[in-house]
C-alpha positions in Angstrom: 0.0 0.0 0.0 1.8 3.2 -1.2 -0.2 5.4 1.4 1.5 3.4 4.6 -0.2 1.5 7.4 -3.2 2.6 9.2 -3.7 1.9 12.9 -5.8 -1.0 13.0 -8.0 0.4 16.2 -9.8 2.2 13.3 -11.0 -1.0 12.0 -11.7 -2.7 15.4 -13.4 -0.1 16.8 -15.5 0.6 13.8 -16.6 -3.3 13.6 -18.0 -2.9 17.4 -19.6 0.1 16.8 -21.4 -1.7 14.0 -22.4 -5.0 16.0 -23.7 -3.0 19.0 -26.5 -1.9 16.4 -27.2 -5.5 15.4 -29.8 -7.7 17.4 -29.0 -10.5 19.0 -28.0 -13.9 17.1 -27.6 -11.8 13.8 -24.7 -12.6 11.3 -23.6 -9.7 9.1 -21.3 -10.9 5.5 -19.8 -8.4 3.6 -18.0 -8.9 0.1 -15.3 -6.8 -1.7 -15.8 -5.1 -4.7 -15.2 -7.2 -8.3 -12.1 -6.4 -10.7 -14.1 -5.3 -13.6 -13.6 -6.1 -16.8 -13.0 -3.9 -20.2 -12.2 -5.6 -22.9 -10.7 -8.9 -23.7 -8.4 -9.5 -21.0 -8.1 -6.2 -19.8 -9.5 -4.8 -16.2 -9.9 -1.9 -14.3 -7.9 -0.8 -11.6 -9.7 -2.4 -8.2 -10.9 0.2 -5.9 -12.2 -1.7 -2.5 -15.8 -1.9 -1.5 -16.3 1.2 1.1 -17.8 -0.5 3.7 -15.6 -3.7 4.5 -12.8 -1.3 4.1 -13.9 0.9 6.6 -14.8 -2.5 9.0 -11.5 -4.1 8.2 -8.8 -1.6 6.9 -8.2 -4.8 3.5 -7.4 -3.3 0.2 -7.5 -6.7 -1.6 -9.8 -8.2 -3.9 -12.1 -11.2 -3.2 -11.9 -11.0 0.7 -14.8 -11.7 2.4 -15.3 -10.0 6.3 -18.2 -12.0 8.4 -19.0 -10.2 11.6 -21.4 -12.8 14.4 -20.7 -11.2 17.9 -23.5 -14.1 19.4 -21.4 -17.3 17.4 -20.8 -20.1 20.2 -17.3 -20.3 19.4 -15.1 -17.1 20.1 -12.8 -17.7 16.9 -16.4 -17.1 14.5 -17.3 -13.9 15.8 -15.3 -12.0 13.5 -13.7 -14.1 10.2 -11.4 -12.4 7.6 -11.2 -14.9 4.6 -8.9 -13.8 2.2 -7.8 -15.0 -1.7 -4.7 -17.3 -0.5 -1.1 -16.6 -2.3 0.5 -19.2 -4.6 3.7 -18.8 -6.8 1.3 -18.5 -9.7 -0.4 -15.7 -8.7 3.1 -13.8 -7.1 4.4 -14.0 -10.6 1.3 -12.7 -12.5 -0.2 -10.7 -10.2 2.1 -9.6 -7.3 2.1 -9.9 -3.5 -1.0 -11.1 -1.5 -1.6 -10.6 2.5 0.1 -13.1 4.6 -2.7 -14.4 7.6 -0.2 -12.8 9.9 -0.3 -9.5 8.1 -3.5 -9.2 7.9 -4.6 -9.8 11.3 -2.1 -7.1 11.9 -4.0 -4.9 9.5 -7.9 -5.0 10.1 -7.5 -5.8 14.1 -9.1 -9.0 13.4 -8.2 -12.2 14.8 -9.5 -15.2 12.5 -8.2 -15.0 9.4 -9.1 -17.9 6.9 -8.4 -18.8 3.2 -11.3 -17.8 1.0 -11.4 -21.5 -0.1 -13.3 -22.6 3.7 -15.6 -19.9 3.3 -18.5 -22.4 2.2 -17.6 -24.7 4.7 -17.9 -22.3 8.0 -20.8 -20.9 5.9 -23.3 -23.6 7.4 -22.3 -23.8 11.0 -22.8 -19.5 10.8 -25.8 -20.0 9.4 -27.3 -22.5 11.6 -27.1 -20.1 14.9 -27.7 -17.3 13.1 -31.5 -15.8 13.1 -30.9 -12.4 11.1 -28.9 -12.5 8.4 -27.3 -8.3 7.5 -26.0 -8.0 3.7 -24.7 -5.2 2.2 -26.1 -2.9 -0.5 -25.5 0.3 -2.7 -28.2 2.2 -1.2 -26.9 5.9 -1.7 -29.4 8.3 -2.4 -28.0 9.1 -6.3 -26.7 5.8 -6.9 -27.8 4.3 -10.3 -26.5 0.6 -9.8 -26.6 -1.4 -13.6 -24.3 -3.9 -13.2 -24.5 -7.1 -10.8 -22.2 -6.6 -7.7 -20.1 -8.9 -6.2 -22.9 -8.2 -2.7 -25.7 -8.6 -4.6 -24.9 -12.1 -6.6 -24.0 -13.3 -3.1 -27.1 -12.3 -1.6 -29.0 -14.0 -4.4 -27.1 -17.0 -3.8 -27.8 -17.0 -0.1 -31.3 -16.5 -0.3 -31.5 -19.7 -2.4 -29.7 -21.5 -0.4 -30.9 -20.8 3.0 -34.7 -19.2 2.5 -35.8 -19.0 5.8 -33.6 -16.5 7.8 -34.5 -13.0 8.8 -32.4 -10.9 5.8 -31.5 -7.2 7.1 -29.9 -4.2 5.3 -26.3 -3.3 6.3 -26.5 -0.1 4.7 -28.6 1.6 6.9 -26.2 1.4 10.0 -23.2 1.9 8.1 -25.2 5.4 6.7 -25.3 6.7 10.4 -21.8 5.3 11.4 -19.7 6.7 8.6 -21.4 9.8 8.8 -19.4 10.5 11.9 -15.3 10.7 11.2 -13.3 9.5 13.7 -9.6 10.8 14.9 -8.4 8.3 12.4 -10.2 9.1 9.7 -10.1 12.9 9.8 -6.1 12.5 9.8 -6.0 10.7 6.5 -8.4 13.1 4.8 -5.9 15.8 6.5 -3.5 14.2 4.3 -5.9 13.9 1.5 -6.5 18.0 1.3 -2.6 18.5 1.8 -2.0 16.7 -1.4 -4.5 18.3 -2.8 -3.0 21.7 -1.4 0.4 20.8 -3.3 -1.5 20.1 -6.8 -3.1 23.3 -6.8 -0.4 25.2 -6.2 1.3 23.7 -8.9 -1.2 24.9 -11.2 -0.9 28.9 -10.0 2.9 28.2 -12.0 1.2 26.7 -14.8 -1.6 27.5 -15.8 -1.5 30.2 -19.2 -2.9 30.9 -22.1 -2.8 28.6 -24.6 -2.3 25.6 -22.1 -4.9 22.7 -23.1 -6.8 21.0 -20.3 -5.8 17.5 -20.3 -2.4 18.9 -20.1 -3.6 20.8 -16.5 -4.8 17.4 -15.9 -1.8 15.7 -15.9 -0.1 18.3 -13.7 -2.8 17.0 -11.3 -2.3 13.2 -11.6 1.7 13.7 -11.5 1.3 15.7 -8.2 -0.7 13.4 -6.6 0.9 9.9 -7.1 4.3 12.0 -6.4 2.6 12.2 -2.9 1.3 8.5 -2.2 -2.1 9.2 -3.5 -3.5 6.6 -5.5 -4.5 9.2 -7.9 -7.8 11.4 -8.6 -11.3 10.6 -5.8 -13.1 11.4 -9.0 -13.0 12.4 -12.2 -11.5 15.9 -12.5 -13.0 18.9 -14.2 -10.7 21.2 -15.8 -13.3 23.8 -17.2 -12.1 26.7 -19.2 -14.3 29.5 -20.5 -17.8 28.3 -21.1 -17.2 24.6 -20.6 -17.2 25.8 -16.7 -21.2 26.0 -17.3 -21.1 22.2 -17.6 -21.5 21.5 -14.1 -20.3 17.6 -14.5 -17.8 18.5 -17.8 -14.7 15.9 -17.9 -13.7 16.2 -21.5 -10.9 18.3 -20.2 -10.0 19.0 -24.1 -9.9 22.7 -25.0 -7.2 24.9 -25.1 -7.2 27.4 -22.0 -7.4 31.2 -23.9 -6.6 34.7 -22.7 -9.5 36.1 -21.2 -10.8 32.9 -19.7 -11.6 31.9 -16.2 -10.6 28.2 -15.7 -12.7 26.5 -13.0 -11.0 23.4 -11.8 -13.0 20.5 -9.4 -10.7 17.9 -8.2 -9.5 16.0 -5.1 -6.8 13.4 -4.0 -7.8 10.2 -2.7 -5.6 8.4 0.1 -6.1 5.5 1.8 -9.5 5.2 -0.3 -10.5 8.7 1.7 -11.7 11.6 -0.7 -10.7 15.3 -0.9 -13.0 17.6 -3.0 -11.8 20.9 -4.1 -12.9 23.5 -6.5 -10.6 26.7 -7.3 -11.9 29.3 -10.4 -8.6 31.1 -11.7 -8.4 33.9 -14.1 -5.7 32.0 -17.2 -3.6 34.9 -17.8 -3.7 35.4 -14.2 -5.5 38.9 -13.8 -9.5 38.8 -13.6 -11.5 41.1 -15.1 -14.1 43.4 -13.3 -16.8 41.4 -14.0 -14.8 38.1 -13.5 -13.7 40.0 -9.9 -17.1 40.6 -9.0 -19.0 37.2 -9.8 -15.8 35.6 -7.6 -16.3 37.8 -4.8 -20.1 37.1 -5.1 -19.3 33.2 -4.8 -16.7 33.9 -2.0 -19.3 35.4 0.4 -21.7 32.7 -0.2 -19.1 30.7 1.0 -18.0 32.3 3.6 -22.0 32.6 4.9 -22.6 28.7 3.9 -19.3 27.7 6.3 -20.6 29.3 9.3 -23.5 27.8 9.0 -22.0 24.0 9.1 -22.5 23.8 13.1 -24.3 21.0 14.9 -28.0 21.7 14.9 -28.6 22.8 11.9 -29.8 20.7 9.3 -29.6 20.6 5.5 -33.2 21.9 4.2 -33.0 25.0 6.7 -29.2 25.3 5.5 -30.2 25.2 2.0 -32.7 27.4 2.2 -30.7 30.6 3.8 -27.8 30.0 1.7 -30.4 30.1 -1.2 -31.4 33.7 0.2 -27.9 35.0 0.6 -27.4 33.7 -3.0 -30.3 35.6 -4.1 -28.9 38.6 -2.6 -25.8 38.3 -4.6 -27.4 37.6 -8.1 -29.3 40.8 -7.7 -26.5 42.6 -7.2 -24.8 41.6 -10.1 -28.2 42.3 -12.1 -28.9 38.8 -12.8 -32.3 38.6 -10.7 -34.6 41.6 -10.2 -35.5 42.4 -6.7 -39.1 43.2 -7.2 -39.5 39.3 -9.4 -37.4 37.5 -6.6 -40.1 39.1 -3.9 -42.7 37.4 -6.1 -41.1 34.3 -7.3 -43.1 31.1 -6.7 -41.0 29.4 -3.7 -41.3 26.1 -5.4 -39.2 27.6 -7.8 -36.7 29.6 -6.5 -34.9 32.0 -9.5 -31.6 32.0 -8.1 -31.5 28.2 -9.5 -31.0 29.5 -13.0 -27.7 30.4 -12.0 -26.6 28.2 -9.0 -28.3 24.9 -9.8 -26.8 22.9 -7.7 -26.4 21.4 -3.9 -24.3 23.5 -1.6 -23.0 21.0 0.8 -22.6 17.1 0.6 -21.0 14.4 2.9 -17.3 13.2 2.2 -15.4 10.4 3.6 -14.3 7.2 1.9 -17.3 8.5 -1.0 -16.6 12.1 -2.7 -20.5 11.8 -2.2 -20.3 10.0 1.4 -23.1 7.9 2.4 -25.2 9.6 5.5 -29.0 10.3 5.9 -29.7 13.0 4.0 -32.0 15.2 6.4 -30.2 13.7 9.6 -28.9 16.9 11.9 -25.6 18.1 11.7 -23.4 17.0 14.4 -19.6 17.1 14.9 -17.6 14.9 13.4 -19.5 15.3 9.9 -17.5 16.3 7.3 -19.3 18.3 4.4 -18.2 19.9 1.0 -19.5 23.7 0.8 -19.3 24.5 -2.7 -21.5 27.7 -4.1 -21.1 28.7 -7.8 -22.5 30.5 -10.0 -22.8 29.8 -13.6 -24.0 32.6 -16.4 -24.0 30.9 -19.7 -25.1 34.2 -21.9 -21.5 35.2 -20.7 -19.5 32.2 -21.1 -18.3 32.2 -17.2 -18.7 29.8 -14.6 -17.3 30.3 -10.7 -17.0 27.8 -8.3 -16.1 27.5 -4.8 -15.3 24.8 -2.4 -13.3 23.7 0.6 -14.3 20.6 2.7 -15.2 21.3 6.3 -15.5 19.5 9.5 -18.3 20.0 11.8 -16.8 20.4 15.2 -18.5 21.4 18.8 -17.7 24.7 18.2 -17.0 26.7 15.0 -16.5 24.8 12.1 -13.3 23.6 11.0 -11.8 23.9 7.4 -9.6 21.3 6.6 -8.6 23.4 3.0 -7.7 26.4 5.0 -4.0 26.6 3.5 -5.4 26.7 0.3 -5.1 29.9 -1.5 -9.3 31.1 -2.0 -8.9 35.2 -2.1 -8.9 37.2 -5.4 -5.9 38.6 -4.6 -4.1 35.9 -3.2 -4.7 33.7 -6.5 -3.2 36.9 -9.0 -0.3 37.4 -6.7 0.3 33.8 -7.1 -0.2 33.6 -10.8 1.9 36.9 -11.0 5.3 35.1 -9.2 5.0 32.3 -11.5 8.1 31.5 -13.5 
């Protein structure tokens, strides 16, 4: 793992907090993700199911984590099975994890070959009332292709019909919502990358620059720095491509008199980092550029202080929508008089700022975590305000990732350049 070792009290105390919300004599199985295919023998890079990462801390493919905290025997309570290492597969594939180190890893103590799994599978089941699977159940997921989860559960369900089946999903909703130490340290480390990418860009970015050459500024910064590369695909928006809210062509050539907006983030140790930065290319904004950026900025600003336990995200929502409104009719884009009578169903601000303000982010760039659930510390939320005016070709976006905390509310991009004139002294010292 190029991003180090994790402790594995992470893991160990994420897997109690879990079964402490199970009943009793309840069996919970969860599967990693598949390595997906492209074409002929090609595959995808693996990227780890969420969830048994977050309960055992194993980046590997086909591992299998069973948690039963009421099993008879001690040594079934929790079972890591894992894909067992031959000289075959250290030739083709590379190195696997040892029982040993994985024990060390996730925190958990019975660690079997993948190959037993079907025959502990019947003594498990046979003292187990409730059985918990796991299932994509995010809110914007659109799930097409058969999961490794979901042909298991079919299987199961066939092949033992009468058990109690549960959802997983809803528990680990309300337990990753909440970071811990742990976790907040490694998405620390996931903005700092991010910090050191962007400000390579200040020294790069110019006219006549193409995108997917800004892009690869990006990707070389963050592997430089242990990250496994981008949390998400990144938008490098120039002129009125930043109107395309999800635009990942990344293919134009950057030209004077553009603002670039840039949406991106580092991933380590699977944990995202979400940033958005709007810079002028030749590195001097315009009035007009100025103003719209200032307009963003103070939404921003507002929307922060109002990430503090208590609040929740319609009433959020809604008074950043008013302070936006504010804004737009200051830069003559709404009339006062038609936002006073504007159906509120409707609100005319979304012409121009479209989009959510804040989402949850963790081991997901859009974390799982009850949608409507109160804000309490320990969340961690994007707040990202824009504002998009296609008539003029110029689309400004804002974001830093902030932690909810007891008191005010922390931001975790602080270091990261965000003022007008920060960014054209920056662009102005370039080389």
């Amino acid at each position: 793992m190029r991003y180090g070792s994790i402790s594995p009290d992470l893991f160990t105390q994420n897997r109690r907090r879990f079964v402490q919300q199970l009943p009793p004599a309840s069996l919970a199985i969860f599967q990693s993700n598949d390595v997906m295919p492209t074409n002929a023998d090609g595959t995808m890079a693996f990227r780890q199911n969420n969830d048994l990462f977050y309960l055992s801390g194993v980046d590997q493919e086909e591992s299998i984590l069973v948690l039963f905290p009421d099993a008879k025997l001690p040594q079934y309570r929790e079972i890591l099975f894992l894909k067992e290492t031959s000289e075959h597969i250290l030739v083709w594939e590379g190195y696997k994890l040892t029982k040993e180190e994985a024990r060390a890893q996730s925190g958990v103590p019975t660690i079997m070959w993948l190959d037993s799994f079907k025959t502990v599978l019947p003594a498990l089941m046979n003292e187990a009332e409730n059985v918990f699977l796991n299932t994509n159940e995010h809110i914007r997921a659109v799930v097409e292709v058969e999961t490794r989860d979901a042909r298991f559960g079919k299987w199961l369900r066939e092949a033992y019909p009468l058990h109690n089946y549960r959802r997983a999903a809803p528990i680990l909703h309300h337990l990753r919502a909440i970071k811990s130490d742990e976790e907040i340290r490694l998405m620390r480390e996931a903005a700092n990358i991010t910090e050191k990418a962007f400000r390579r860009l200040l020294g790069f970015v110019k006219p006549g620059v193409w995108e997917y050459e800004i892009e690869a500024e990006l990707l070389h910064e963050f592997v430089r720095n242990r990250s496994r590369g981008p949390a998400y695909g990144s938008i490098i928006a120039s002129g009125a491509s930043a109107c395309i809210l999800h635009y990942v062509s990344n293919d134009r050539q950057c030209q004077d008199g553009d603002v670039l907006l840039l949406d991106f983030g580092a991933e380590f140790a699977n944990y995202a980092a979400d940033l958005s930065r709007s810079l002028p290319v030749n590195g001097k904004f315009t009035k007009r550029q100025r103003d719209v950026y200032e307009a963003v900025l103070r939404v921003m600003k507002f929307a922060t202080a109002q990430l503090v336990p208590g609040n929740n995200i319609e009433d959020y929502h809604a008074a950043v929508g008013r302070q936006m409104e504010q804004e737009l009719i200051r830069l003559d884009l709404l009339n006062a008089s038609d936002v006073k009578n504007q159906d509120p169903a409707a609100p005319l601000y979304k012409k121009y700022f479209m989009h959510g303000t804040s989402h949850y982010l963790g081991l997901d760039v859009h974390d799982v975590g009850a949608k409507y659930r109160t804000f309490e510390a320990g969340m961690v939320y994007t707040c990202e305000p824009g504002i998009y005016i296609r008539e003029e070709g110029l689309g400004i976006r804002l974001e830093n990732d902030i932690l909810i905390t007891t008191g005010k509310p922390e931001d975790l991009m602080k270091n990261i350049p965000l003022e007008a004139d920060d960014i054209e002294r920056l662009m102005s010292s370039r080389a």
